[in-house]
N, C-alpha and C positions, 0 to 999 in steps of 0.2 A: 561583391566577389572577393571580401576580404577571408581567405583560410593562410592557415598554416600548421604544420606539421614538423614531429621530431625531425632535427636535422642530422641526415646519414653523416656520420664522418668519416674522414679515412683512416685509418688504424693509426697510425706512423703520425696521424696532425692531430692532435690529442686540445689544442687549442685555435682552430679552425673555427669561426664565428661568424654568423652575417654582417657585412657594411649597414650602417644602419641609414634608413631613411636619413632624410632633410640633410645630409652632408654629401662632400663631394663622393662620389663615385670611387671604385680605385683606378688608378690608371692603367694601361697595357699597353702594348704593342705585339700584336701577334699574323701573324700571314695568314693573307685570306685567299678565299675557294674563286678568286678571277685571276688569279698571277698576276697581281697587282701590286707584290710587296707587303710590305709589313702594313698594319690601319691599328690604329692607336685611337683611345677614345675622343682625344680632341680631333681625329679628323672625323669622328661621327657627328659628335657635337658643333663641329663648324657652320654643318650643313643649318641650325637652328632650327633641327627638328628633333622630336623624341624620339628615345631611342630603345628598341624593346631587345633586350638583349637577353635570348634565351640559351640555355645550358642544355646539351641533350647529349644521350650514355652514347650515339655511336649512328652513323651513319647508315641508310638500310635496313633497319631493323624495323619494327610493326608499329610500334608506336611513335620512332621519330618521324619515321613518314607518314603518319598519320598526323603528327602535330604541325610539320613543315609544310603538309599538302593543306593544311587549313589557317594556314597562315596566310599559304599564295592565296588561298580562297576567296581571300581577308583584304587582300595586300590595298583595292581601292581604300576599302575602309580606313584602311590606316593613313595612307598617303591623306585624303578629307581632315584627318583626325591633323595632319602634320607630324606623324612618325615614320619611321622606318624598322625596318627586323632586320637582326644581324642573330645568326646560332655561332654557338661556341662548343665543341667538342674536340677531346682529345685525339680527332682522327686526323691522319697529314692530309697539306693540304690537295695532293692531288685526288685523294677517295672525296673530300666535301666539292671540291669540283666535280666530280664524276654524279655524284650524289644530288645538284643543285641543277645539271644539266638533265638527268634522265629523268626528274621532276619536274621539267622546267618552271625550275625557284627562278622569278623576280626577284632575290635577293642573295645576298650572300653569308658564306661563314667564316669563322674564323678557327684558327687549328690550335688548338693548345696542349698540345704534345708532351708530354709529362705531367700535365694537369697543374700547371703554378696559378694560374687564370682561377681555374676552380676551385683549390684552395684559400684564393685571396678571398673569393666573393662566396667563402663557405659552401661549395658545391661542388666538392672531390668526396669521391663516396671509392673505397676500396674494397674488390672483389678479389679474395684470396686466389693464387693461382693464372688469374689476369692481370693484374693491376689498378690501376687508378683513372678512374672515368668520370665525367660529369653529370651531377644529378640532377633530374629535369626539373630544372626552375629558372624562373625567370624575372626579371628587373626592369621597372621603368626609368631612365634616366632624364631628366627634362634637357633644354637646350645648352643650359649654364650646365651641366656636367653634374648636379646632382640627382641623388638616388632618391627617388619619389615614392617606390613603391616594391616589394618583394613579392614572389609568389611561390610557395615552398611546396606546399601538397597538388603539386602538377603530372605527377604520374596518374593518380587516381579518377583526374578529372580532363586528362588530355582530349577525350571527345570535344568537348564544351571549354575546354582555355584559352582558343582564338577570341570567345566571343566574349569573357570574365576578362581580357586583357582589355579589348576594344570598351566593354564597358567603366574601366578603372579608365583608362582613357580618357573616356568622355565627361567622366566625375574631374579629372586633375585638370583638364585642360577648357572645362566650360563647355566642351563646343558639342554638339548632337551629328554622329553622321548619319547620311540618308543612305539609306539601300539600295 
């Protein structure tokens, strides 16, 4: 399930790159969609489980509900696997709340309002006239806080991404889950 794809950048980051595999992650802290405060990668990575952190343009729209509803779809699978989903989108965070409850997501997102999040992790993509939004990709992080894996050309293949994550998954981590 290894693709990838030109990366969109945003006009204004002109040197906007991906974290690269086998090193730490970047770090954050950004509020998330339970009104729980701010969640910063070490408290994902505490939990010692992996961590599939995906990027998506905007809450509601066709294809992110189509990739978040197959996520939940997913969600035993991952849990077996020892991960977790967390989305990251430039929407605040009361719409990714509103957005996680009327799909009821088992999981949560996190709001990155201004897109600094998606610039650090090279997925700020600028659309003239709106702004700066997230571009649909996604990251495996392992327990210890490093980036294991990227997946860039995720727009094209969102039907089938829940299940090209689960498999990279199941390549990094040994383990086979059962259906």
């Amino acid at each position: 399930a290894a693709y990838a794809a030109p990366l969109a950048r945003a006009e204004d980051d002109t040197n906007i790159s991906l974290p690269q595999t086998g090193k730490k992650a970047p770090d954050f802290e950004l509020p998330n969609s339970r009104g729980e405060g701010m969640t910063t990668l070490s408290d994902l990575t505490k939990s010692g489980k992996y961590t599939v952190l995906y990027f998506y343009p905007g809450a509601f729209t066709k294809g992110c509900t189509l990739e978040a509803r197959n996520f939940q779809r997913d969600i035993e699978t991952y849990r077996q696997l020892g991960a977790q989903i967390v989305g990251v989108s430039v929407d605040p965070p009361e719409k990714n709340a509103s957005f996680c409850s009327s799909e009821g997501l088992d999981f949560y997102m996190l709001s990155d309002e201004g897109g600094q999040l998606s610039r650090t992790y090279g997925s700020a993509l600028r659309v003239p006239g709106f702004g700066t939004f997230s571009n649909r990709q996604t990251y495996i992080i392992d327990p210890d806080g490093y980036l294991r894996w990227v997946f860039t050309d995720v727009e094209s293949r969102v039907p089938r991404h829940s299940a090209e994550v689960i498999e990279k998954l199941e390549e990094i981590t040994g383990k086979t889950a059962t259906a």
